[in-house]
N, C-alpha and C positions, 0 to 999 in steps of 0.2 A: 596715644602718641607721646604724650608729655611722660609716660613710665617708661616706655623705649627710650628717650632723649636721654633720661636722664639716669638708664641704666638700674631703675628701680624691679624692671624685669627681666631676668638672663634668658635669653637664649643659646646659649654656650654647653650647656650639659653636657660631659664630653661623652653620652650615652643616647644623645638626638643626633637627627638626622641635618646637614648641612641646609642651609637655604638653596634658594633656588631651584627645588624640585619641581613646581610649576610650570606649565608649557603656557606660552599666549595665552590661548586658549582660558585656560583654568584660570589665571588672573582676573583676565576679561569678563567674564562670567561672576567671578568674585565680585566682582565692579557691579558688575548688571544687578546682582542678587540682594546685594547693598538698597542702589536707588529702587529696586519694588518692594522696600522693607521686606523680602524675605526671609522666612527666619533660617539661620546659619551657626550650625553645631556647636556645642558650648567650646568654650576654651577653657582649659585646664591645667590648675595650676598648684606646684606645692612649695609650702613653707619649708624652710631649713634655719634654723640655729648654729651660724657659724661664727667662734671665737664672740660669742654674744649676741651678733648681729644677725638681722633677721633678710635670708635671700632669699626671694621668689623665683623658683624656677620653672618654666616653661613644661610640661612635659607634651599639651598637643594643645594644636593651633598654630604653631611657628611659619607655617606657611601663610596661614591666614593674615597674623599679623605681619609678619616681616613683607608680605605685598603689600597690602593696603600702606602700610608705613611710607615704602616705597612709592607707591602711585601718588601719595598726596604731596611727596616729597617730588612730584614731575619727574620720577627715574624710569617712567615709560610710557608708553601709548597704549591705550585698549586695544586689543586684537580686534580684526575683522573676522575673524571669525568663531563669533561668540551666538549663543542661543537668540539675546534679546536687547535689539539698541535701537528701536525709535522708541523711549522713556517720556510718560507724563511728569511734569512736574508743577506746581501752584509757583503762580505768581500773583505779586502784589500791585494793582492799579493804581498809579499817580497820577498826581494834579499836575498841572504845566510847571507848578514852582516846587517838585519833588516829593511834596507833600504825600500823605497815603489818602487817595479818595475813598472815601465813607458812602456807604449807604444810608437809607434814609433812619436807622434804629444805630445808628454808629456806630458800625462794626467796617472794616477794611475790608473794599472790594478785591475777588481775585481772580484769574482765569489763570485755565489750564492751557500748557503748552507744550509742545512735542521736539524732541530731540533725541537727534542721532549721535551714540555715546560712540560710535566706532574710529579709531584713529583720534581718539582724544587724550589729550594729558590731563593732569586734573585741573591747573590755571587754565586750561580752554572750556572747562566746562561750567553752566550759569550758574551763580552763585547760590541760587535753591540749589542745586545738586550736591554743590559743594557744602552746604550746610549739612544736606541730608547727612555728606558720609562720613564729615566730622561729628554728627551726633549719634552716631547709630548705637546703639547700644546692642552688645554682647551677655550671654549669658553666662556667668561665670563661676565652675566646679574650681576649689581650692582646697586643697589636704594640706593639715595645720600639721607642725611640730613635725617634720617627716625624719626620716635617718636615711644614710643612701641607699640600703635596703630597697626602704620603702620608695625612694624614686623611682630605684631601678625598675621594683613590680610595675610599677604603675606606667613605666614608658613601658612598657613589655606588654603589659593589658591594654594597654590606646592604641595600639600596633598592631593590634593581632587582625582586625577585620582586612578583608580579601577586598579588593579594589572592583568593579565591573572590570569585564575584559570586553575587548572591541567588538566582539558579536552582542552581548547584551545589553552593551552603552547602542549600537547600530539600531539594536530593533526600537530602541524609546524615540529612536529619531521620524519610525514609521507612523505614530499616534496610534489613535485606540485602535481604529477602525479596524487598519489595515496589518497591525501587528497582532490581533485576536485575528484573522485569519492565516497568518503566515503559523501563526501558533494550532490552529486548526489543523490546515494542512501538514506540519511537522508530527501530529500527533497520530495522523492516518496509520491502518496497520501494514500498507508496504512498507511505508520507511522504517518503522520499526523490525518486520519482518523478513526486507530482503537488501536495507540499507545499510548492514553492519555497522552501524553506529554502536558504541560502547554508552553504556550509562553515564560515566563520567561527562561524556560530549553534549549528551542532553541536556547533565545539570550544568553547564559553561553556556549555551544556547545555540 
């Protein structure tokens, strides 16, 4: 947050993609993916030597961080329609005068409690959460001494993976059960035999 503020990391490469590529959705889900400490793809970044000065440029994660940046900045609501939003989180037991109640080996009592992240800003969410996504830590790929070259390979290789398409994101929506049989029957030898499906169709889903 404080390298964005203070422009210590560009996102401007005029060879990246604009902000905003994100739907609801994808936010939302950034959000969620966040509070269940899931782990979420490195970010990457390269050094450049310019007129002496040393610039860190972006080349992937832009969307990663430019939301998150955003959401803690209250520049939007979680979607409702995200994977996962009744979220645990730990909380800490107090005395009547604010204090942190202690157990009997003095360590800080705490219980666990449930919330629903959907249609929330980040000031409406309790301050564990908010702790969580100020602390999370990232995994972070940096290429030293770059030349624009070497940016350009390097947006051009972080780009290259193919997205799911709405049939294959669809079936993850089925679970195991019932998408190992959808996959069963898809494999039967009518549909391959009298369903003129094209190979290409099968590897898409």
């Amino acid at each position: 947050m404080k390298k964005i503020d203070s422009y210590t990391i560009r996102f401007d490469h005029p060879l990246q993609r604009e902000s905003g590529q994100w739907s609801p959705s994808m936010k939302g889900n950034l959000i969620s993916d966040m509070l269940q400490d899931n782990p979420i793809p490195s970010l990457v970044f390269a050094e450049q030597v310019v007129n002496g000065l040393a610039v860190i440029w972006d080349l992937d994660g832009k969307q990663r961080c430019t939301n998150i940046h955003s959401f803690v900045n209250d520049g939007y609501k979680i979607s409702r329609n995200i994977r996962r939003w009744n979220l645990d989180y730990q909380t800490q037991v107090k005395n009547e005068d604010g204090t942190l109640k202690l157990d009997e080996n003095g360590f800080p009592q705490s219980v666990m409690n449930t919330f629903d992240i959907r249609g929330k800003k980040f000031s409406e969410l309790p301050e564990e959460m908010q702790d969580k996504i100020k602390d999370y830590n990232f995994e972070i790929v940096k290429y030293l001494n770059c030349s624009n070259e070497d940016i350009a390979y390097h947006i051009a290789r972080y780009n290259e993976g193919k997205p799911m398409n709405a049939s294959q994101k669809g079936i993850t929506r089925l679970g195991e059960e019932f998408a190992a049989i959808v996959k069963s029957i898809s494999g039967m030898p009518f549909f391959k035999d009298l369903g003129g499906y094209k190979v290409s169709e099968a590897t898409n889903g």
